[in-house]
N, C-alpha and C positions, 0 to 999 in steps of 0.2 A: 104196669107192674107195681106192686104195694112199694112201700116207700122201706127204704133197707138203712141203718147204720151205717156210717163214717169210723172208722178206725186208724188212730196214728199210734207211733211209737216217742214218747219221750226219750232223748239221747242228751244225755247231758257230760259226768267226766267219765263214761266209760267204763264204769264199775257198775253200777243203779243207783237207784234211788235212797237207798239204805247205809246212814252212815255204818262203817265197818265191814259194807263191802268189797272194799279192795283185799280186807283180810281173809275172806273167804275161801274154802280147799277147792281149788281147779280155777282159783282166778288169776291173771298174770297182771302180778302188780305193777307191770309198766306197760298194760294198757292207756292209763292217762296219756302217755304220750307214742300211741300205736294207731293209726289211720288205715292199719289192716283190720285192727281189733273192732272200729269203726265201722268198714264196712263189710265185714263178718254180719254185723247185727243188725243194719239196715237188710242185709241179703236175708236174713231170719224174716222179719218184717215182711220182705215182698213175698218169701216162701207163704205165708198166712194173709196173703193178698189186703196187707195194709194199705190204705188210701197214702198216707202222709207218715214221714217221722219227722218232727221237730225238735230244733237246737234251739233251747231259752240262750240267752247270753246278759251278761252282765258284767261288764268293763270296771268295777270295784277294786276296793283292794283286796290285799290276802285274805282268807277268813284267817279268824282268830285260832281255828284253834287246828291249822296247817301242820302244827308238829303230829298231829296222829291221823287227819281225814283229809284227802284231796278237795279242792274245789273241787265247787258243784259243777262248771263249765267247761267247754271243750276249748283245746286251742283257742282255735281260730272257728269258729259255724261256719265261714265261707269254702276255707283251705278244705274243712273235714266235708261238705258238700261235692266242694269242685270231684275230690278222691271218690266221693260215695256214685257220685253221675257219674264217673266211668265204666262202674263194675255193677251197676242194677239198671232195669230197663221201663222197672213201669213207677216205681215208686214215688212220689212226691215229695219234693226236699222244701221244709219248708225253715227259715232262719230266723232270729230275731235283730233288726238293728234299729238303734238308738233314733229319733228324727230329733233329740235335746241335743245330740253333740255330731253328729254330721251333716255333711254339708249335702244336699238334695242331687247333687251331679255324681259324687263315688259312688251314692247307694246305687242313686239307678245305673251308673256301668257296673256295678257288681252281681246286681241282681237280674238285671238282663244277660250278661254273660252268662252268666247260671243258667239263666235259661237257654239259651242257646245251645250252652254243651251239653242240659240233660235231655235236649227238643222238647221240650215245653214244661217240663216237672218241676218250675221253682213256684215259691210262697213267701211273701217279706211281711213276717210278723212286726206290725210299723208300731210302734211304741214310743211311750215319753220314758224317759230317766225320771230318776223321783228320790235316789240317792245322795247325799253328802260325799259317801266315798269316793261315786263315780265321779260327780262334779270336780271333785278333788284330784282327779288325773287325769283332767285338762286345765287343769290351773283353774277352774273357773267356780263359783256358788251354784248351788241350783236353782232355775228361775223359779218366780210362783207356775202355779197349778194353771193360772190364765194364760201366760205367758207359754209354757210348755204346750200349753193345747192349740194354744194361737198357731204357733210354730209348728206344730202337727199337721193339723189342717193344710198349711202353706206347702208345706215339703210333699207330702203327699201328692197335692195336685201340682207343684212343677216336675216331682217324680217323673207321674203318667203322662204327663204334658211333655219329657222329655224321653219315656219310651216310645210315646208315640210322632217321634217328629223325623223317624224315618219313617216316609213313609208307606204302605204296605206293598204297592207296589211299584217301587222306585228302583231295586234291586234289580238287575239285567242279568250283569256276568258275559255279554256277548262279545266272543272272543273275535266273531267275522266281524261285525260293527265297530268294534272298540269301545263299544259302549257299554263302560262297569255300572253307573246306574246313572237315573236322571236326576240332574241335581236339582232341578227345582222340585221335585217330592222329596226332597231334605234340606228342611228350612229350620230356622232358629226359632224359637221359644218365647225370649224375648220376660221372661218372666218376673216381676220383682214384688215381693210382700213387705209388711211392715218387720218380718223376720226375715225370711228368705228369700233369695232369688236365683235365677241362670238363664244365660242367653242360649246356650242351646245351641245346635241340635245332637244330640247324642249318635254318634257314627255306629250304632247296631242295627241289625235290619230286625226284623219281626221274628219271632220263634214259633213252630208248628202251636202254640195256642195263642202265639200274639205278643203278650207279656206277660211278668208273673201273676200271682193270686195274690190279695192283699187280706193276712189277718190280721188280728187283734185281738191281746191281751188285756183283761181288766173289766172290772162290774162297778164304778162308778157312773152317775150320770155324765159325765165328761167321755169315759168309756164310751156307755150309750151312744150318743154322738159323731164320735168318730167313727165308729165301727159303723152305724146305719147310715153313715153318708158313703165309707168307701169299702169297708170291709166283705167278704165272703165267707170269712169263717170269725168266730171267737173261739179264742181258746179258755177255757172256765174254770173259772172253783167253787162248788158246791157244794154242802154235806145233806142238805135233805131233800126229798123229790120235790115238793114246796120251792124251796128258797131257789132251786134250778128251773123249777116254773116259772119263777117270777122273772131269774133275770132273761133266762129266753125268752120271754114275752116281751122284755122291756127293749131287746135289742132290735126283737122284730117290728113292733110297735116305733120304734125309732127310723127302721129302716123304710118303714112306708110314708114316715115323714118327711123325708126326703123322696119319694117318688115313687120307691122302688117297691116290688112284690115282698110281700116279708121271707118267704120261702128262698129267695133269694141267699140270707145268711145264715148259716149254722151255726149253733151252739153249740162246742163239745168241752163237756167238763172233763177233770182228770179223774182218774182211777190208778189207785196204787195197788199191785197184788204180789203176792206170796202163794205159787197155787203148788201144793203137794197133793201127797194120797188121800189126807185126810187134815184134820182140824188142829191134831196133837204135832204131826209132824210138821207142820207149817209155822205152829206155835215155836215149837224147839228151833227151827230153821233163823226165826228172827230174835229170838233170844241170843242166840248164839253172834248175830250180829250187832246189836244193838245192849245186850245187858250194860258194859261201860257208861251208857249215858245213863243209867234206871233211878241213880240219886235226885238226876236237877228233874227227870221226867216224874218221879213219885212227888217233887215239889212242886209242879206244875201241873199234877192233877189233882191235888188236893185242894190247890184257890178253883180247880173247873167246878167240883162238886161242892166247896166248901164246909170238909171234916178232917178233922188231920187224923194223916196217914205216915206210918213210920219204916225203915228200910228194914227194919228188924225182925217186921212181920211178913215182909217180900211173899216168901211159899206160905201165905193162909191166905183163905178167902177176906174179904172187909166185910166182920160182923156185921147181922141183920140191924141191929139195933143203932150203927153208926149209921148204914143205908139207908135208913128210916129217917135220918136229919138231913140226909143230902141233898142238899138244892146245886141244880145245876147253874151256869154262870150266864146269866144272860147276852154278857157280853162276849159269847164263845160259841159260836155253833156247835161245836162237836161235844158238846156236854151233855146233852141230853142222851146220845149215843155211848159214851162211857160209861155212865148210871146205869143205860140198860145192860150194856155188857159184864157190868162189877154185880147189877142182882141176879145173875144168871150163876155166880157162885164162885167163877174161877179166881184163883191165888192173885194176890195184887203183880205180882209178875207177867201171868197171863195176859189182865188186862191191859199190861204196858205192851206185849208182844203183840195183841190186837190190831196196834197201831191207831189208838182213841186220843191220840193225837200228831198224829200224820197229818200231812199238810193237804187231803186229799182222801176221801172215804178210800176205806184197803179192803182188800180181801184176802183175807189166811185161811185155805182149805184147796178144795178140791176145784176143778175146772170150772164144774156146773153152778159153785156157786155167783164164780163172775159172769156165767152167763146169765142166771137168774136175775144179779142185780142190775147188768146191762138191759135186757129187756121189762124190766118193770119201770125204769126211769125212762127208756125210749118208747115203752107205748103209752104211758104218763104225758108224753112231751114234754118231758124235764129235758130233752135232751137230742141233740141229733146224731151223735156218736160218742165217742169216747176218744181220749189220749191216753195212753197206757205207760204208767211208770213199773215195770217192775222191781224187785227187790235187786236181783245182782243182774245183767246185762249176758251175763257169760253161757249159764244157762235158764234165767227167769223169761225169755222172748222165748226160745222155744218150747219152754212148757205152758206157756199163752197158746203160742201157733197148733199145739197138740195138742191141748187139750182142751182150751174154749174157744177156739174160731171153728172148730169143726160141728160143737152143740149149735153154737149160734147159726151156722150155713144149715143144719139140720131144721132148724125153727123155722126156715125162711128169713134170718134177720139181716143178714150179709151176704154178699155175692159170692158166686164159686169161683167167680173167675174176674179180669178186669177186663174192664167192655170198652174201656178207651186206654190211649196213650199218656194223656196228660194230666196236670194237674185241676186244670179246667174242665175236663170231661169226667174228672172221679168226682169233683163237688159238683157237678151240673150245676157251673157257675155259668152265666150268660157271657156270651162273648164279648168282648171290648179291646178295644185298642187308642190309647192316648187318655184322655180324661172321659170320665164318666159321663153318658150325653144328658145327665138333670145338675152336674156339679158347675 
């Protein structure tokens, strides 16, 4: 069978992606703290046969500017999973938790529980902290960059060393025997690093794929590393087919350095979209959300291109002959994308609704065009699928679900249907259980 895209869903506080989402008509602004509203939009998701939806998490403090925008994060990623595995049946839950501030024995009983109750559909986005904030609500500094990676590495492998120390077939249940399970197939771990450790053995038994899926966020070479040693997926950020070439290259190249097939882990960048009937209506749709920030973002796009630009001139385009000085910022990716988009003519307004500096290439228009940029990065091999942020949560999933997962099934690029159960058979991840056999 050709080789098809990977598709998750970004869930974050429940509104989308787009500050001044919660403001929006038809959206109920006490979503943030609604786990129906949650799994409302995971069920969107698996209706357009997503692989995975992912919960980033970040244990910070408030944002600053809480009086008008929710955080970005959900409660709890765990609490909003346990809810989502009840009420969907094929989807992939995948979370993100800390290895800088927990301790290697909760994750893995949380995340094997997870798996358990969704039968095999969790994912632990294993990450360092990198924060002051976060460091700051557990009393503690944030360690170096070595230190944090060190500590990654460690947790990590007493993790799987502690999913897999029950083991596979140790579990009975027989009620004429008396015999719940053999304890000597559940033995302790025994584990200790120069960061972390646990004696083990974690009292879960194996989940229809074993254990969960292990991803990874981040495009440093530290990243690299980690991810080609334990990783299955990365989650990415990319603005040009280029720079998405490279770091998929750099992880798969990673990952065979450590042993493994590079095919083995996937690269999926994010994608932001706003998808309407057309280009104007999708324009107006994020104006309408977002014009409040357009002061500090018209200040912010004038160091990208370096010309100044004024609020005053907002609805005109940015004269030819200012365009003609603008150099974009080297040290910005998405500049050289602005500049195209501001000589194409539209109102300095316009270009902010583009989203030319989202944190994440966007798309504002119609279905077809997120399909078209989905498949020119995935037959590029920039890319192995995509995470999908949309603009508002409420209804931006199901105008993804209708309108470009149907093109993309049409191309051949996505499946019609899912062909397995778990989270391990959507990534044709290799099977494993305990630690990895080259770790």
């Amino acid at each position: 069978m050709e080789r098809q895209m990977l598709i998750g869903l970004h869930l974050g506080n429940g509104y989308g992606s787009q500050p001044g989402a919660w403001r929006m008509p038809g959206v109920d602004p006490k979503s943030y703290t609604s786990f129906d509203a949650r799994v409302k939009q995971a069920q969107a998701a698996e209706r357009g046969k997503f692989q995975f939806i992912f919960l980033p998490d970040g244990p910070g403090a408030i944002m600053a500017d809480i009086g008008t925008e929710s955080p970005n994060f959900n409660l709890d990623v765990m609490m909003t999973l346990a809810a989502v595995a009840r009420e969907t049946e094929y989807i992939g839950l995948v979370a993100t938790g800390s290895t800088t501030f927990n301790e290697p024995f909760n994750l893995a009983r949380q995340f094997k529980a997870l798996d358990i109750m969704s039968h095999g559909r969790a994912g632990w986005n294993a990450i360092t902290s990198s924060g002051d904030d976060v460091a700051a609500n557990y009393g503690k500094s944030i360690p170096s960059s070595e230190e944090r990676y060190g500590r990654a590495h460690e947790v990590i492998q007493i993790i799987q060393a502690l999913w897999g120390s029950w083991g596979k077939e140790a579990w009975v249940h027989n009620q004429e025997t008396g015999i719940f399970a053999h304890k000597d197939q559940i033995a302790p771990i025994n584990l200790q690093g120069k960061f972390a450790g646990s004696r083990g053995p974690l009292y879960i038994p194996p989940s229809e794929q074993g254990q969960p899926i292990i991803f990874h966020a981040g495009g440093s070479p530290n990243a690299h590393e980690l991810a080609g040693r334990f990783a299955s997926a990365v989650i990415g950020s990319a603005f040009t087919i280029e720079d998405a070439k490279a770091q998929r290259n750099a992880f798969r190249v990673a990952a065979e350095r450590y042993g493994r097939d590079a095919d083995e882990i996937k690269y999926i960048p994010g994608l932001m979209t706003t998808i309407a009937k057309d280009r104007r209506t999708a324009l107006d749709r994020r104006i309408q959300m977002t014009e409040h920030l357009f002061p500090q973002r018209i200040a912010y796009l004038q160091q990208m291109l370096g010309i100044p630009l004024a609020i005053n001139h907002i609805n005109e385009p940015i004269p030819k002959a200012k365009l003609d000085l603008a150099r974009p910022s080297r040290y910005d990716p998405r500049s050289s994308h602005a500049l195209k988009i501001a000589k194409e003519g539209w109102s300095l307004r316009d270009i902010l609704a583009h989203g030319v500096i989202d944190y994440h290439p966007v798309i504002v228009g119609p279905g077809v065009e997120a399909a078209d940029h989905m498949q020119s990065w995935f037959e590029a091999g920039a890319a192995d699928g995509f995470w999908i942020s949309p603009d508002v949560d409420s209804d931006g999933i199901d105008a993804f679900v209708n309108e470009v997962v149907p093109i993309l099934q049409k191309r051949g690029l996505f499946h019609q249907e899912y062909e397995g159960k778990t989270l391990r058979e959507h990534l044709g991840a290799p099977d494993q259980y305990g630690t990895g056999p080259r770790v």
